[in-house]
DSSP file (Angstrom, degrees, kcal/mol; ACC not computed):
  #  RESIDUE AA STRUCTURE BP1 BP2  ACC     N-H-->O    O-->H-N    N-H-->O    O-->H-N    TCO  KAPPA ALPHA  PHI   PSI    X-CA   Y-CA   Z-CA
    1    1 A X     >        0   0    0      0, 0.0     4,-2.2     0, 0.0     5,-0.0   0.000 360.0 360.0 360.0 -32.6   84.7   46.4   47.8
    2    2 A X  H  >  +     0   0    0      2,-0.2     4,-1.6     1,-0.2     5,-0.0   0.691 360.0  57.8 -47.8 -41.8   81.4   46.0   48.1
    3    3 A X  H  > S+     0   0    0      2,-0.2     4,-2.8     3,-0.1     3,-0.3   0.883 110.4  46.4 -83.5 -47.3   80.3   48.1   45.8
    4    4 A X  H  > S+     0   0    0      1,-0.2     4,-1.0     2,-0.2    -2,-0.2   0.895 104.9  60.7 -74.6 -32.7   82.3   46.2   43.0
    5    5 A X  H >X S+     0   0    0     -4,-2.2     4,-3.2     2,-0.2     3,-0.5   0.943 111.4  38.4 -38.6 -57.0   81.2   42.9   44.3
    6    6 A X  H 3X S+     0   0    0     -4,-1.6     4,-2.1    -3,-0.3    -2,-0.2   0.817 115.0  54.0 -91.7 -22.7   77.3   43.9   43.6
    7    7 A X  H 3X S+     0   0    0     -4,-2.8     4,-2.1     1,-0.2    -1,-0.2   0.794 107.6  47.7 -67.1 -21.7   78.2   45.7   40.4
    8    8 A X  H <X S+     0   0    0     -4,-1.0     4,-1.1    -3,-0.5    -2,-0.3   0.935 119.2  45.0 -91.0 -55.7   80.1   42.4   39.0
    9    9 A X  H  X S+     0   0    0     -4,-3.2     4,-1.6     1,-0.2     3,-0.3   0.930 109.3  53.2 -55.2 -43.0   76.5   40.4   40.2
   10   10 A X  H  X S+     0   0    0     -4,-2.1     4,-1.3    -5,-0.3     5,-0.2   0.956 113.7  42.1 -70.9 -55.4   74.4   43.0   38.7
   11   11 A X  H  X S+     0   0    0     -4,-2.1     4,-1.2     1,-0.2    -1,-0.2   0.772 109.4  59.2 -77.0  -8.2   76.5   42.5   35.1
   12   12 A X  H  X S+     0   0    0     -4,-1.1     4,-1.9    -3,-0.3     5,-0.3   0.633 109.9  40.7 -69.8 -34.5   76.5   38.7   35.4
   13   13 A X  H  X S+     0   0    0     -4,-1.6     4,-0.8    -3,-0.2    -2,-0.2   0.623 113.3  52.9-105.9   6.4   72.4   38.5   35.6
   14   14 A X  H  X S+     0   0    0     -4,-1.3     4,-2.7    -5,-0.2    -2,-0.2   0.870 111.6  45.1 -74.7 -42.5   72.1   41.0   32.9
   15   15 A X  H  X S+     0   0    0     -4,-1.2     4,-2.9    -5,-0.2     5,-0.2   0.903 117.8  44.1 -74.3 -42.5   74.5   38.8   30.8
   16   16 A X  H  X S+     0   0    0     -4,-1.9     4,-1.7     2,-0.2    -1,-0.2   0.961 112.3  52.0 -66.0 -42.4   72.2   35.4   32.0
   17   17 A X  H  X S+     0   0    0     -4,-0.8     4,-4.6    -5,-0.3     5,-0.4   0.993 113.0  50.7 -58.5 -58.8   68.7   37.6   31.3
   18   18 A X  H >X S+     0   0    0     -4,-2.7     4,-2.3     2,-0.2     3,-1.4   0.876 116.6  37.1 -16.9 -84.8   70.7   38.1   27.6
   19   19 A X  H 3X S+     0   0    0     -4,-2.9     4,-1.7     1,-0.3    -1,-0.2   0.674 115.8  51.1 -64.2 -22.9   71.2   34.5   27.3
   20   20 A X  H 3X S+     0   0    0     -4,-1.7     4,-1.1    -5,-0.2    -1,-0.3   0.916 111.4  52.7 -69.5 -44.6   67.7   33.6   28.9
   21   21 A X  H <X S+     0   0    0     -4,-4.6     4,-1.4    -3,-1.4     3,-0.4   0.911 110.3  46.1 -67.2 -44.8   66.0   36.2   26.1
   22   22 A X  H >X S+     0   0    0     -4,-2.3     3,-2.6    -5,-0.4     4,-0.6   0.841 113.7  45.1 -82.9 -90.0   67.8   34.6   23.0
   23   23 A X  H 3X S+     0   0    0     -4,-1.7     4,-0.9     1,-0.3    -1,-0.2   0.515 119.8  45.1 -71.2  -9.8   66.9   30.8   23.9
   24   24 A X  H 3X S+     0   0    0     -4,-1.1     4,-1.4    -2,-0.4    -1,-0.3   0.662 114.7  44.5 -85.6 -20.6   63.2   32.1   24.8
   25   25 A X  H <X S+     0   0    0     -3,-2.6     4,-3.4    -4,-1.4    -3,-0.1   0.931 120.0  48.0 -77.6 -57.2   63.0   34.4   21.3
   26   26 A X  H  X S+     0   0    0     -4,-0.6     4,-1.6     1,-0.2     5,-0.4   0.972 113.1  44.4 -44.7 -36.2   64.6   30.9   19.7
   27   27 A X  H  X S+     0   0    0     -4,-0.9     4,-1.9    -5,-0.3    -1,-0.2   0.992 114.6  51.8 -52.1 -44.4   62.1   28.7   21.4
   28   28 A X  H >X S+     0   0    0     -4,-1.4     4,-2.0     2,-0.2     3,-1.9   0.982 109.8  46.2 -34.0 -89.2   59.5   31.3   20.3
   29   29 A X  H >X S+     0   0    0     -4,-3.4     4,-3.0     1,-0.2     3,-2.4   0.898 109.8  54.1 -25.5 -86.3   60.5   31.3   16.6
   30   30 A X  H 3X S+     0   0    0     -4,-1.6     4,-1.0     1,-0.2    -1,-0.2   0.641 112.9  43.4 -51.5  -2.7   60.7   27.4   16.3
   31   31 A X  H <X S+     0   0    0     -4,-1.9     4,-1.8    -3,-1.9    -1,-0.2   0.785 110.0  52.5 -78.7 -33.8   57.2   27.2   17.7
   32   32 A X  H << S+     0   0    0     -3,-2.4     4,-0.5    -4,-2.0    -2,-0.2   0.903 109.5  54.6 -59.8 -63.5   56.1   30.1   15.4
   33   33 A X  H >X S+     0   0    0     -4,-3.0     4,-2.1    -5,-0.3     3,-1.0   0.899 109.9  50.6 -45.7 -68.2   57.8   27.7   12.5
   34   34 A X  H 3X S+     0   0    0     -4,-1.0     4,-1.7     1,-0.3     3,-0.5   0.875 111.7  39.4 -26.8 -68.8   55.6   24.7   13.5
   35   35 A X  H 3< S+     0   0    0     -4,-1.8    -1,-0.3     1,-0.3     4,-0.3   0.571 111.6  48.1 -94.4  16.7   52.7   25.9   13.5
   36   36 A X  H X> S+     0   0    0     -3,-1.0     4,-2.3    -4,-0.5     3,-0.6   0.698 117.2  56.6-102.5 -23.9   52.4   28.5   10.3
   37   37 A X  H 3< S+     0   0    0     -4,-2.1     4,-0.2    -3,-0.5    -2,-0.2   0.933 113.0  46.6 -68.1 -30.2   54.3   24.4    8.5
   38   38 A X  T 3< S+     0   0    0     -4,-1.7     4,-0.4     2,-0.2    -1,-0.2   0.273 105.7  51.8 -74.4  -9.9   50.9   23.1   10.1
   39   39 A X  T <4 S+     0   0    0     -3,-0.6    -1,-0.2    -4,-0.3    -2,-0.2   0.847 104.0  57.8 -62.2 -74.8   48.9   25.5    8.8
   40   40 A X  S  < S+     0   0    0     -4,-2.3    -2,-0.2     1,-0.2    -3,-0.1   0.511 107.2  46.8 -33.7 -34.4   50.2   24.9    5.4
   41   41 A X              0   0    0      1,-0.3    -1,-0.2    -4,-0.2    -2,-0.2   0.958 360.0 360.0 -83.3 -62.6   49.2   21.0    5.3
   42   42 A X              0   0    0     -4,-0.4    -1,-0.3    -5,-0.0    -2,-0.2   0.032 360.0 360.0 -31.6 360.0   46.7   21.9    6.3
């Protein structure tokens, strides 16, 4: 029982790291967007 308890934890923070990596790639990108549009006026 155990053993499926830590295996069910263990695929719940891989699936939150997932979801943590995409909103950090997005944040990434739209910062990336800023500054190359800031560039441009520039």
């Amino acid at each position: 029982m155990n053993i499926s308890i830590m295996r069910l934890v263990d695929e719940n923070r891989s699936v939150r790291d997932y979801a943590t990596n995409l909103i950090f790639i997005k944040l990434v990108a739209s910062l990336s967007e800023e500054t190359i549009n800031t560039q441009e006026d520039g």
